[in-house]
ZASEKOL-676179 format. One record per residue (C-alpha): residue number from 1; residue in three letters; x negated, y negated, z negated. Coordinates in nm, 4 decimals. Layout:
# ZASEKOL-676179
{nr: NUM, rest: ALA, X: X, Y: Y, Z: Z} $
...
# end
This chain:
# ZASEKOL-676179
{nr: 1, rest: UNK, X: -0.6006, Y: -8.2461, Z: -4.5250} $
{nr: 2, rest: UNK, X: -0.6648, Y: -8.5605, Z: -4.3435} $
{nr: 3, rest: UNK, X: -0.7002, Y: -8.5793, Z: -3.9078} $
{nr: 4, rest: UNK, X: -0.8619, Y: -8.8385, Z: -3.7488} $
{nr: 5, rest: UNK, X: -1.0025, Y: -8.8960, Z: -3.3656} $
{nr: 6, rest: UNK, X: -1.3321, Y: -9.0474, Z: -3.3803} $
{nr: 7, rest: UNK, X: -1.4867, Y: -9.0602, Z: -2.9916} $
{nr: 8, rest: UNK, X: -1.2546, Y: -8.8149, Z: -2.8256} $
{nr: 9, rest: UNK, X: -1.2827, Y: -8.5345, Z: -3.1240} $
{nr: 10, rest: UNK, X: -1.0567, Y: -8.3773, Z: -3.3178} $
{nr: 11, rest: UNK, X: -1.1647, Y: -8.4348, Z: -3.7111} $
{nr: 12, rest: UNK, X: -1.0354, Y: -8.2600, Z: -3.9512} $
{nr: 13, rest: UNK, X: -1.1439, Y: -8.3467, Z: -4.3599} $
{nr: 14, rest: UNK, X: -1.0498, Y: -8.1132, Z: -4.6521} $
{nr: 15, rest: UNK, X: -1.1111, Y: -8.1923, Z: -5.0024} $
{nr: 16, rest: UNK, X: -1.3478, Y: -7.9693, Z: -5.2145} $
{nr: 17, rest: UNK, X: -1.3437, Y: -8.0055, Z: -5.6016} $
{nr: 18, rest: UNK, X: -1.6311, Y: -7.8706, Z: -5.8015} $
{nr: 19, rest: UNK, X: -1.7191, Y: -7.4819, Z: -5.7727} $
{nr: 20, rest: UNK, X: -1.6617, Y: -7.2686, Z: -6.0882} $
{nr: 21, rest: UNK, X: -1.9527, Y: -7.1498, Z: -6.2622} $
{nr: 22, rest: UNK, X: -2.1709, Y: -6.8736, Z: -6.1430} $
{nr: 23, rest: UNK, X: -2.3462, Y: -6.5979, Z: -6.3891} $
{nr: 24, rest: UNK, X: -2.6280, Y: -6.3186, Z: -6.2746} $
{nr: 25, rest: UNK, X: -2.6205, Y: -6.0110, Z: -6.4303} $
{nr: 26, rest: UNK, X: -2.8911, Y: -5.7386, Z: -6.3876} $
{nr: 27, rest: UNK, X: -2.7116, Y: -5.4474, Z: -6.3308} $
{nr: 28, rest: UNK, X: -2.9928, Y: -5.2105, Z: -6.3483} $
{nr: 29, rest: UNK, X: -3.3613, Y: -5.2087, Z: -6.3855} $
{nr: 30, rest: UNK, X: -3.6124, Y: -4.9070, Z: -6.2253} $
{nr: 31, rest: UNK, X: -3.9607, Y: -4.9112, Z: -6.3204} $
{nr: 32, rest: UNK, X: -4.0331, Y: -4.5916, Z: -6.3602} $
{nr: 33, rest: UNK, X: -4.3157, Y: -4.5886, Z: -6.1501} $
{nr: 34, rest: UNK, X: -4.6064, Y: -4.7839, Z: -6.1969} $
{nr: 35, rest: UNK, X: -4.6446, Y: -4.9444, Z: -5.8835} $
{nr: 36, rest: UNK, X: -4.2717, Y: -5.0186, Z: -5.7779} $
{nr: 37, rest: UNK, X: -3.9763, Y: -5.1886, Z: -6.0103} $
{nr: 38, rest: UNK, X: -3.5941, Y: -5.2063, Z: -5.7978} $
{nr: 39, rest: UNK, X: -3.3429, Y: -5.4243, Z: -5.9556} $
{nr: 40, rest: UNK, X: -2.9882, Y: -5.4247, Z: -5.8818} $
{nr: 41, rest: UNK, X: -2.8202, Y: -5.8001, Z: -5.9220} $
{nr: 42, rest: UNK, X: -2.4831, Y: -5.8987, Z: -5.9244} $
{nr: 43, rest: UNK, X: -2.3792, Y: -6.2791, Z: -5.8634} $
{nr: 44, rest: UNK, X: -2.0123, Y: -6.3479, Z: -5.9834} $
{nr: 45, rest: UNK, X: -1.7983, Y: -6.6504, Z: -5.9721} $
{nr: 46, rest: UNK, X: -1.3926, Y: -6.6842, Z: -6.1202} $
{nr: 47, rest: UNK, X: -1.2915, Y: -6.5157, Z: -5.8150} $
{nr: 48, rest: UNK, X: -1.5693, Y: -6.3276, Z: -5.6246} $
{nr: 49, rest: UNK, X: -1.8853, Y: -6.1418, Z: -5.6428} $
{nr: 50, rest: UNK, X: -2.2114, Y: -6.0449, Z: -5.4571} $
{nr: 51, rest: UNK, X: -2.4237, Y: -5.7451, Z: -5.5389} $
{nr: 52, rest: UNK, X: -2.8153, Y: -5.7521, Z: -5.3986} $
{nr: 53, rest: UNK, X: -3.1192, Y: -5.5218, Z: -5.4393} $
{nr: 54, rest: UNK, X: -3.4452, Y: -5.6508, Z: -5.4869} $
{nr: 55, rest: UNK, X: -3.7852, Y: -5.4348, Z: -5.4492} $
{nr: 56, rest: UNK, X: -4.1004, Y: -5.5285, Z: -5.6161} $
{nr: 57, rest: UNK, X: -4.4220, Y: -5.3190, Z: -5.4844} $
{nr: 58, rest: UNK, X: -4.7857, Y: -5.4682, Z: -5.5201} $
{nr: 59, rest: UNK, X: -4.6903, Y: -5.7869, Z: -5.6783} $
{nr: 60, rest: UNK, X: -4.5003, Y: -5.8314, Z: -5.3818} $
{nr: 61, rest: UNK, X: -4.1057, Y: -5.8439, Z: -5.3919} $
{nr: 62, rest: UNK, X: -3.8597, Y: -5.8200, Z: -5.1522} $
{nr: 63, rest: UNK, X: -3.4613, Y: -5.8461, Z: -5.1243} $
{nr: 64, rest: UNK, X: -3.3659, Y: -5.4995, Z: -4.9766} $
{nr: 65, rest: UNK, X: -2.9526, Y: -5.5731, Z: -4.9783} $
{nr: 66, rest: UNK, X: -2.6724, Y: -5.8965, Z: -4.9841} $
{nr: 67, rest: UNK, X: -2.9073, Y: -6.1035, Z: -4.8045} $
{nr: 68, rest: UNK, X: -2.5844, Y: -6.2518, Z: -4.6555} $
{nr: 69, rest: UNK, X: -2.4017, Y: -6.5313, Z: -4.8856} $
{nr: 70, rest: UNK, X: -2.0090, Y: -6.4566, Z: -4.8943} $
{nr: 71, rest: UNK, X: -1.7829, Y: -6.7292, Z: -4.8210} $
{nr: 72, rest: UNK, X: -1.5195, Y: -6.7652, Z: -5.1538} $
{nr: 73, rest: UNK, X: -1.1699, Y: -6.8016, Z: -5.1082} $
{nr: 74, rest: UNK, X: -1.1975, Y: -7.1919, Z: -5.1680} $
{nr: 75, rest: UNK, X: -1.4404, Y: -7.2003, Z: -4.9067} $
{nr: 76, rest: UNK, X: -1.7787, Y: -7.2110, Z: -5.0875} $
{nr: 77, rest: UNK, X: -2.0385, Y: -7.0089, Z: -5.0268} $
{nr: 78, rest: UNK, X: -2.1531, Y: -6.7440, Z: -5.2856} $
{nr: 79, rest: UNK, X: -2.5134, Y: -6.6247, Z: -5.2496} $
{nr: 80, rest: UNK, X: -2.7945, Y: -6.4524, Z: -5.4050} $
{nr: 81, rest: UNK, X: -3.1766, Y: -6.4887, Z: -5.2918} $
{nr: 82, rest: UNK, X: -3.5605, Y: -6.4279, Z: -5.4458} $
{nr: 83, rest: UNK, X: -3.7390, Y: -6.7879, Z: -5.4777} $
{nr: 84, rest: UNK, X: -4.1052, Y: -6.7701, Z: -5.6722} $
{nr: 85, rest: UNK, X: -4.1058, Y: -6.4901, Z: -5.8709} $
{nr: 86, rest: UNK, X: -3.7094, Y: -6.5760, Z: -5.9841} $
{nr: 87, rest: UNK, X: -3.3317, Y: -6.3958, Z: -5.8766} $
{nr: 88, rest: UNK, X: -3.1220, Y: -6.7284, Z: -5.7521} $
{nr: 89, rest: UNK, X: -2.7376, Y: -6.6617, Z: -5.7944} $
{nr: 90, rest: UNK, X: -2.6068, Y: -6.9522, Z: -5.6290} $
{nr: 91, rest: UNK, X: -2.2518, Y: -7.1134, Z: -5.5486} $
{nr: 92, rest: UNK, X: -2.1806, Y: -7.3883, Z: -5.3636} $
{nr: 93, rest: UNK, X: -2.0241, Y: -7.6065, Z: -5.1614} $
{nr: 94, rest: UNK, X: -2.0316, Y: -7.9907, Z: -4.9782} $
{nr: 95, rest: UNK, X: -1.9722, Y: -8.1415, Z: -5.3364} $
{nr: 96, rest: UNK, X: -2.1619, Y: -7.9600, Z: -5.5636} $
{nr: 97, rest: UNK, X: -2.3280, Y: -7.6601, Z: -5.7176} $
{nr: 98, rest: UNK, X: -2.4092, Y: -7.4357, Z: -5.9700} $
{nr: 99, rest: UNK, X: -2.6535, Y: -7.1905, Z: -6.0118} $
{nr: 100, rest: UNK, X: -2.8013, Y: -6.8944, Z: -6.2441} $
{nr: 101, rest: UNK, X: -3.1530, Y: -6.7351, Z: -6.2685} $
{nr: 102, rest: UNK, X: -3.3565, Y: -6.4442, Z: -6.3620} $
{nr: 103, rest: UNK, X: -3.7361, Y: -6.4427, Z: -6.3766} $
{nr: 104, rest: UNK, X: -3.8531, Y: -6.1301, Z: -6.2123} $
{nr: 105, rest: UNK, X: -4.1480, Y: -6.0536, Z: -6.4866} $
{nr: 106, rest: UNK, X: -3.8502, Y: -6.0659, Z: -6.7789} $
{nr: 107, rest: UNK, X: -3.7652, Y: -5.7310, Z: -6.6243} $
{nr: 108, rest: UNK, X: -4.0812, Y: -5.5773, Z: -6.4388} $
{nr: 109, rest: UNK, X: -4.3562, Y: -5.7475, Z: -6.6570} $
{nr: 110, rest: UNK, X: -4.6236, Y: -5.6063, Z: -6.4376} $
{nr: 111, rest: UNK, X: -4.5027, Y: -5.8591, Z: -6.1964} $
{nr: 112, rest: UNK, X: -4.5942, Y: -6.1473, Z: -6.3535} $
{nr: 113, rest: UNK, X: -4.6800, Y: -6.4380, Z: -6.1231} $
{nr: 114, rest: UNK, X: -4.5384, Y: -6.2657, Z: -5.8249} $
{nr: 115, rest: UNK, X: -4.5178, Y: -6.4964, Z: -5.5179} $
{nr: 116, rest: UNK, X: -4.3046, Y: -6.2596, Z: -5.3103} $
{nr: 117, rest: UNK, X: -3.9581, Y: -6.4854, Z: -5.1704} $
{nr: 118, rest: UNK, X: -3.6736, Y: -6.3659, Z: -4.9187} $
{nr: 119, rest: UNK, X: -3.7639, Y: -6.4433, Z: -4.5286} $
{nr: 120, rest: UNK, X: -3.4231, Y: -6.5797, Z: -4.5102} $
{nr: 121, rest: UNK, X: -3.4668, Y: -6.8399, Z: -4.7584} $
{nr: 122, rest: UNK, X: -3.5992, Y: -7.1518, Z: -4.6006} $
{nr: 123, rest: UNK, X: -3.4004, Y: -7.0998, Z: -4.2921} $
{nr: 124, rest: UNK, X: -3.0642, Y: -7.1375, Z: -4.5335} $
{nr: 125, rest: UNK, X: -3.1812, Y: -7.4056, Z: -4.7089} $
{nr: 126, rest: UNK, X: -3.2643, Y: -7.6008, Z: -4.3998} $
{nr: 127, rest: UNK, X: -2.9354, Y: -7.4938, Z: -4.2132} $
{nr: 128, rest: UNK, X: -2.8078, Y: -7.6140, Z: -4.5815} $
{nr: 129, rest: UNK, X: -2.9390, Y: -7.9344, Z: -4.5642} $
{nr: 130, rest: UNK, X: -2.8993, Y: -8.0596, Z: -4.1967} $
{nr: 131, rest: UNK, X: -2.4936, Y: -7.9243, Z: -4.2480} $
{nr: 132, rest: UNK, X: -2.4529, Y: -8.1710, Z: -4.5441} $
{nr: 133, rest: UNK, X: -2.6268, Y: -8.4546, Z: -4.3680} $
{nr: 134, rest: UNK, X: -2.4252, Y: -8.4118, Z: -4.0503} $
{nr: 135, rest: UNK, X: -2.1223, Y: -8.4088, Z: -4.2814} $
{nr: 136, rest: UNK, X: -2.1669, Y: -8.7163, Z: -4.4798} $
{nr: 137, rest: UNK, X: -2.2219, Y: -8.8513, Z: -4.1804} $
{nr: 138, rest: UNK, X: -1.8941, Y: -8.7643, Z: -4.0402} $
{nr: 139, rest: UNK, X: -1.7315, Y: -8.8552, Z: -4.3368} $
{nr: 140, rest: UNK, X: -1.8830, Y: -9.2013, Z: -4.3724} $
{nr: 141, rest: UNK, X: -1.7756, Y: -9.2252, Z: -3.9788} $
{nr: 142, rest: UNK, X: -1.4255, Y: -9.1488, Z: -4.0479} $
{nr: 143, rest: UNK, X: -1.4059, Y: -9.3571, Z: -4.3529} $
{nr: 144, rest: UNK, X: -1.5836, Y: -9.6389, Z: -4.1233} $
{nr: 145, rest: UNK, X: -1.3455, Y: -9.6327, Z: -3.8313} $
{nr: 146, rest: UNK, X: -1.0108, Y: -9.5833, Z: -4.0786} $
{nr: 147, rest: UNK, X: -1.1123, Y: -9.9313, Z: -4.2891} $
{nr: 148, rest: UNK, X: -1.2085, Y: -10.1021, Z: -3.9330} $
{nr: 149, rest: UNK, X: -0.8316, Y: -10.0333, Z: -3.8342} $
{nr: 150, rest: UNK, X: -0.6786, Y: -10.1172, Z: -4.1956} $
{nr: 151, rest: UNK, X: -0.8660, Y: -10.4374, Z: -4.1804} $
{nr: 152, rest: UNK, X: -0.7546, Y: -10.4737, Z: -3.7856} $
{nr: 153, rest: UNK, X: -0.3834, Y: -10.4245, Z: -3.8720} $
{nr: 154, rest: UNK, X: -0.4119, Y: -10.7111, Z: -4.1937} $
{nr: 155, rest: UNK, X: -0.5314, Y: -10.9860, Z: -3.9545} $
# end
């Protein structure tokens, strides 16, 4: 762990290596009824899993449970969401990713073409996004400031 002042903060930088690899597994498919199909999902890593419910009803599918992602023990995130008609098992953290899918329709063929995605979804991947921008650009500050001084110190 590396901990630099840039401006008057505290900065502290851990290194991540690559996450493990992440596998879905349908636990259990009910379509019994015509209109409705419930699957039950479980997202697993080396070290840690997440279990999630999805609800299809009308061509219209929902996530009912493990909405939440779980932070691992290496400090990635482990998390499970409904994106176009597919099951997303995802793991991740600031240096990479991996990722497993289910179509929906492979299990509940009467939903088909389903557009149905979790509420929650674009709101991660935004919060996602703008926390791996504002990190590189930490990063590339503290590199910045730590070559200025090298290069300081040399002359």
């Amino acid at each position: 762990m590396s901990i630099f002042v840039i401006l008057g903060l505290l900065v502290c930088i851990e290194a991540q290596g690559p996450v493990s690899p992440v596998e879905l597994t349908v636990d259990s498919v009910d379509s019994r009824s015509s209109d409705s199909c419930n699957l039950t999902v479980t997202c697993s890593t080396q070290h840690s899993h997440i279990s999630s419910t999805f609800r299809c009803v009308s061509r219209t599918c929902s996530q009912e449970g493990g909405e939440r992602p779980e932070l691992t023990t290496s400090g990635a995130s482990l998390h499970v969401y409904l994106l176009n008609g597919a099951i997303i098992c995802n793991h991740s953290n600031q240096v990479n990713w991996n990722e497993d899918f289910k179509r929906i329709e492979h299990f509940c063929p009467q939903y088909a073409g389903s557009e149905g995605s979790s509420a929650g979804t674009s709101v991660y991947l935004v919060k996602m996004v703008v926390f791996s921008v504002v990190l590189i650009i930490v990063v590339s500050a503290v590199i910045t400031v730590h070559l200025m001084e090298k290069f300081r110190k040399h002359k």
